[in-house]
Each structure stands twice: as structure tokens, then as C-alpha cells.
N, C-alpha and C positions, 0 to 999 in steps of 0.2 A: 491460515487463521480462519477461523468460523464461530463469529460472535454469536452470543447468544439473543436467540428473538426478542426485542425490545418492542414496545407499546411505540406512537408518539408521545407518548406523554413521557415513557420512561425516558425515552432517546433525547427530548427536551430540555429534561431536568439533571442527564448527565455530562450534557454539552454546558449547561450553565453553570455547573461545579466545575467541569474541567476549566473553563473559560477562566472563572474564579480563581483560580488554584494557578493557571498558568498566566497570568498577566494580560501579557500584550506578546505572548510567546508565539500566538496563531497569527498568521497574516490575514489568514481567512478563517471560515468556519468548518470545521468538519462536514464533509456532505451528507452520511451516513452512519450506522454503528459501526461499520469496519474502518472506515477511516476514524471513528472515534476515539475506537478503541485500540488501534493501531499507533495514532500519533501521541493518546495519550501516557502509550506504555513505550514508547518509541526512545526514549532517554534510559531507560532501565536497562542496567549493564548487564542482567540476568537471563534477560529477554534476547531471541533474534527474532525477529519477524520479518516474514515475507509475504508481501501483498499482493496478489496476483486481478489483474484485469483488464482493459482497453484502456488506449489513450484517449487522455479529455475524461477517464470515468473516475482519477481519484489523484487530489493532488496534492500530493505530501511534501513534507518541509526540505530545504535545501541539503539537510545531511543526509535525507535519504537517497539510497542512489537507486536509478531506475534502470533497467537493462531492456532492451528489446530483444523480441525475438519473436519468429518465424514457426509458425509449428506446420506438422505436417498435414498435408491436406487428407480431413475424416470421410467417415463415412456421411456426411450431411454434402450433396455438392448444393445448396442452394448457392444465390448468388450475395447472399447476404455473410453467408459462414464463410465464405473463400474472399471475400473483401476485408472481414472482421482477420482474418490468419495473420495479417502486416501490423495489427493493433494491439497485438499482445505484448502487454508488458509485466515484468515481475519489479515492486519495489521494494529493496530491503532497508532494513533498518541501522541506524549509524552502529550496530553493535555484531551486527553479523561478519562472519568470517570471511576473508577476502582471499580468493583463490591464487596459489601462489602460480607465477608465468612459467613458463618451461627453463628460461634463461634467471630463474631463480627470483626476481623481484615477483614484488604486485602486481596483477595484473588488472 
């Protein structure tokens, strides 16, 4: 997903619609446009989304499920890029497709 550049003012005034619109649906606030825009299309059956980034950087609602993973170590060796490689997370959205197990169920 790759939201479209927002002002703060835009990004303000679409939190306050969503907010609007969803009740008391957020526990919290969205922290950015991609979580905005993420959670608030996160119920549309038409939609899968998948939100890629580090843990602690975006916290979505309890249906979404979040998967960890490890990537390989790049061409960057700082000490900063090889600490952040255990923090990658992907979350998807309660609509997206669930990989079937070798032994046939969910995985």
C-alpha cells in the first residue's frame, strides 16, 4: 500500500471523518496516512491489504494479523540495518487470503 501524499491538515481532517464515521471502532488513533488508510478500508471485503513495517511502527486492530519475519541480510551492513532485519513485520488485513498448511488446514 502506498498512500497518497497528504498535507497535515489533509491527514487531520480525514482522521476526523474516519473517527466520525467509525464510532468508538478505534481504540486508538491512527498514527499516519498508511495506518489511516489502511484501517479504514481494513473491513472492505473487496480489499486485501498488506502493511509492511517494524514493530512498535504501526498498530492495527485485533483482526488484523501480523506475521514476523526475518529478511536477508542487504547490502547496508550498518549496525542499525542488521538490528532493524528481526523487526520486520507484514500486517494483513481480516480479508486477505490465508495460506493453506501442507496437511491441508490453515495455516
Amino acid at each position: 500500500m502506498n498512500p497518497p501524499p497528504m498535507t497535515q491538515t489533509e491527514y487531520t481532517e480525514a482522521l476526523r471523518k474516519a473517527l466520525q464515521t467509525a464510532g468508538n471502532a478505534y481504540a486508538f488513533p491512527p498514527r499516519n496516512a498508511a495506518d489511516l488508510i489502511a484501517i479504514t478500508n481494513g473491513e472492505n471485503s473487496l480489499l486485501r491489504i498488506a502493511l509492511c513495517g517494524y514493530t512498535g511502527e504501526h498498530v492495527m486492530p485485533d483482526l488484523w494479523q501480523c506475521v514476523a519475519w526475518t529478511c536477508q541480510k542487504g547490502y547496508e551492513s550498518k549496525k542499525q540495518a542488521v538490528k532493524d532485519r528481526s523487526r520486520e513485520r507484514i500486517w494483513f488485513s481480516p480479508h486477505c487470503l490465508k495460506p493453506l498448511s501442507l496437511f491441508g488446514g490453515v495455516s
